[in-house]
LOLUMTOR-521028 format. One line per field, with one value per residue (C-alpha): x, y, z; residue number from 1. Coordinates in Angstrom, 1 decimal, m for minus. Layout:
N
c1	c(X,...)
c2	c(Y,...)
c3	c(Z,...)
num	c(NUM,...)
END
This chain:
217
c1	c(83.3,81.5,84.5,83.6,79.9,81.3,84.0,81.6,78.7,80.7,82.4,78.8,77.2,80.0,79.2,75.3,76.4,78.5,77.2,76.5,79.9,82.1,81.5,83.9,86.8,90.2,90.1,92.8,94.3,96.0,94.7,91.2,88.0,85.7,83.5,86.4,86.9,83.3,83.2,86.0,84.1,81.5,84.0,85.2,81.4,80.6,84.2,83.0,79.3,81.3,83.9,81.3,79.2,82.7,83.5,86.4,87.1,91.3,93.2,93.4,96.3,96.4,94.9,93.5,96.8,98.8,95.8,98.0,100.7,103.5,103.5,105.2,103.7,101.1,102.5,99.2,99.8,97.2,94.6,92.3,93.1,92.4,89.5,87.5,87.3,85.5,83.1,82.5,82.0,79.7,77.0,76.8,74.8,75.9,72.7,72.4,76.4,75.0,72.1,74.4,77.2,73.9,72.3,74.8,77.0,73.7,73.7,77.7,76.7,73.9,75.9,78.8,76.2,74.9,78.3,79.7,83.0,84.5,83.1,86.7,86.4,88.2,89.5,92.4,93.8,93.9,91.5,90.8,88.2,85.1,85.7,89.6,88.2,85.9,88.7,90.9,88.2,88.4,91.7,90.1,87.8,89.5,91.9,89.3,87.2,90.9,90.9,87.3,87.3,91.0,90.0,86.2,87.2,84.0,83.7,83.0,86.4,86.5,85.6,88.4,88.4,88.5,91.1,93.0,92.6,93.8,97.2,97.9,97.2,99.4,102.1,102.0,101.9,104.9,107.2,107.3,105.6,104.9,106.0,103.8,103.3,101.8,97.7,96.4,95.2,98.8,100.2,98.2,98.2,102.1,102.9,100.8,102.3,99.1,101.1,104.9,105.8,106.6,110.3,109.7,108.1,110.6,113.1,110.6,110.2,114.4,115.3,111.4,111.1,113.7,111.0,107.8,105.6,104.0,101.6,99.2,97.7)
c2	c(86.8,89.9,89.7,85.9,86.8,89.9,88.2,84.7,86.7,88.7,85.5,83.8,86.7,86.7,83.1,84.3,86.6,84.1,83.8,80.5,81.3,81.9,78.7,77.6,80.4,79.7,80.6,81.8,78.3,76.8,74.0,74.2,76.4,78.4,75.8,73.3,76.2,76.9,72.9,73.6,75.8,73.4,71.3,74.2,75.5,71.3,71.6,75.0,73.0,69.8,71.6,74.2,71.1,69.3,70.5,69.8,70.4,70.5,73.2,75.7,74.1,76.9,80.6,82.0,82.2,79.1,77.1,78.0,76.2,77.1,74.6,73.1,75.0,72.4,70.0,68.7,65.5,65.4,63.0,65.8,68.4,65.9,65.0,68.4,68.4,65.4,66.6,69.1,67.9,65.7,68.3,69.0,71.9,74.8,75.4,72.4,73.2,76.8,75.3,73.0,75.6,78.2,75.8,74.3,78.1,79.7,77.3,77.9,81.3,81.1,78.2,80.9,83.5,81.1,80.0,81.2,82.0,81.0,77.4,75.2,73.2,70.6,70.3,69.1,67.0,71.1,72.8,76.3,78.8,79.1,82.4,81.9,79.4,81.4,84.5,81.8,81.5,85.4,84.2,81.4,83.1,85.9,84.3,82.2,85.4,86.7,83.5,83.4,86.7,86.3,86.3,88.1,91.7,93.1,91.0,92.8,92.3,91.3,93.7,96.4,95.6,91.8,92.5,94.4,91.6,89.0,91.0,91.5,87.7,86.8,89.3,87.9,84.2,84.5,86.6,89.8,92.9,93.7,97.3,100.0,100.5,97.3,97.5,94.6,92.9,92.8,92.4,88.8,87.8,87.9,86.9,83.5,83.2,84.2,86.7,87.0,90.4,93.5,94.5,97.3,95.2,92.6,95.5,96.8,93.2,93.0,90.0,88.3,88.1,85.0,83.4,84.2,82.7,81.8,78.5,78.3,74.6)
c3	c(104.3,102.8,99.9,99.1,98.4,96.4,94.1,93.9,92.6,90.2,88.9,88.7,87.0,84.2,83.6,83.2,80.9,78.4,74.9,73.3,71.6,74.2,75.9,73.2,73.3,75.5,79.0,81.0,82.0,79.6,77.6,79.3,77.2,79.2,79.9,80.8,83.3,84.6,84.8,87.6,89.3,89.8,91.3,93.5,94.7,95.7,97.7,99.5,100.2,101.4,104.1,105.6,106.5,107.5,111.5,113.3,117.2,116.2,116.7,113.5,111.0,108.7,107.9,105.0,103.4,104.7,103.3,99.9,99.1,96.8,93.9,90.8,87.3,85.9,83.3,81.9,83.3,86.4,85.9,87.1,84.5,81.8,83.6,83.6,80.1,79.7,82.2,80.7,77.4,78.6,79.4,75.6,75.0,77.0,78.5,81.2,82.3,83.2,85.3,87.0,87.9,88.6,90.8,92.9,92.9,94.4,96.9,97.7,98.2,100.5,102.6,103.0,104.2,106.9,108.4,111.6,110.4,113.7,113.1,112.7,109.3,108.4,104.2,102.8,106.3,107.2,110.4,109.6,110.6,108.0,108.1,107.0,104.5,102.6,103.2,101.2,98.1,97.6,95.7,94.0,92.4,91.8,89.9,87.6,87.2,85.1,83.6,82.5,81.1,79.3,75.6,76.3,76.1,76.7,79.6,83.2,85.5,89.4,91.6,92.5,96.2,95.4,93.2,95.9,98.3,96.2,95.3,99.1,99.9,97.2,98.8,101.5,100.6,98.5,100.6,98.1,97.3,93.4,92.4,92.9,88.8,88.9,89.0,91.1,87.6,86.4,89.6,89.9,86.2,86.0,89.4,89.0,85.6,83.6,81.5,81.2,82.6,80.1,79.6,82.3,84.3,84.8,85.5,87.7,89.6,90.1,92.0,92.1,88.7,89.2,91.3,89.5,88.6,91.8,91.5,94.2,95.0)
num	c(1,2,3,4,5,6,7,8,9,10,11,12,13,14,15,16,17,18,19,20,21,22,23,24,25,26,27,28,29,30,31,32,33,34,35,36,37,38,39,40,41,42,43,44,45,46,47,48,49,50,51,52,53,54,55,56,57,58,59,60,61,62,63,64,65,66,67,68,69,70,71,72,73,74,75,76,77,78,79,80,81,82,83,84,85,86,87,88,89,90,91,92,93,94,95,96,97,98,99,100,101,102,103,104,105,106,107,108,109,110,111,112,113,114,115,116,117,118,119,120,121,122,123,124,125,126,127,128,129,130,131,132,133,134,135,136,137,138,139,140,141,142,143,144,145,146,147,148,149,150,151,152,153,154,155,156,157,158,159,160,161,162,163,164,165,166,167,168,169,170,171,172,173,174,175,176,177,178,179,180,181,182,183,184,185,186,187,188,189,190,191,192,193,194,195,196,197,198,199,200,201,202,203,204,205,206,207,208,209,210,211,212,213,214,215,216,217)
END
């Protein structure tokens, strides 16, 4: 839990720190801008809010990495993907989508600091733990934090041990471990399909660079 308050408020303080400009620039995922992307994010922090306030008394369904699933690339075809753009647009100036995604991200942070994380949620038609759930996020945001920052170079990066933690849930999620030349950065950005990997990195990947990329959902 101490990881999800660590990568969210490094992800929230490099969306403080955007210019008016880069609001504008590509993110990471394809087809979406930054603020496309920090529109998600909104969606994502109202999702953690919802299910910490959502108990179950079932048995646990999944973990913090069987709550990934393994899924298709994205085609551009979900009516959600088109629909976070419109969202976002909608905000118009940047200024009023950085007070929403401020306001309703503090208060994702705080509710993950109050949960017992052996309180059984329910999300998804999944039971988990809180404490697996919020584990779960460290991915998430993670990932977006990369995706945020992909065309800001002076941008500040996830947190090492976030970084870290991420790489060995996506290990273990998809059955294989990255070379040891890979740094967790590249490690994630090629084996979700980010980036394509490097002529020595493909040689270095062997037999799971026929599977990559890896598509979580």
């Amino acid at each position: 839990m101490d990881l999800f308050s660590h990568s969210w408020t490094a992800l929230r303080t490099a969306v403080d720190e955007l210019s008016d400009e880069d609001w504008q620039r590509p993110s990471g995922c394809t087809g979406w801008l930054v603020r496309d992307l920090v529109c998600h994010l909104i969606i994502d922090a109202q999702d953690v809010l919802i299910t910490l306030v959502t108990p179950s008394d079932a048995e646990p369904t999944v973990d913090s990495d069987t709550y990934w699933n393994l899924v298709d690339p994205p085609t551009g075809e979900d009516p959600l993907d088109a629909l976070v753009p419109r969202l976002a647009a909608a905000y118009g100036e940047p200024r009023w989508l950085k007070f929403h995604f401020d306001d309703v991200g503090s208060a994702a942070g705080r509710a993950a600091v109050l949960a017992d994380p052996a309180l059984r949620v329910s999300t998804r038609d999944d039971v988990l733990t809180a404490g697996d759930y919020l584990t779960a996020y460290v991915m998430e945001w993670t990932l977006h934090h990369l995706d945020l920052i992909a065309h800001l170079p002076s941008a500040a990066e996830p947190p090492a041990e976030t970084l870290a933690a991420a790489r060995t849930s996506l290990e273990r999620i998809a059955g294989t471990r990255f070379p040891a030349s890979f740094s967790d950065k590249d490690a994630l950005l090629v084996g979700t399909g980010r980036r394509a990997p490097a002529g020595a990195e493909e040689a270095a990947l062997g037999e799971a660079a026929t599977r990559i990329p890896f598509v979580l959902g």
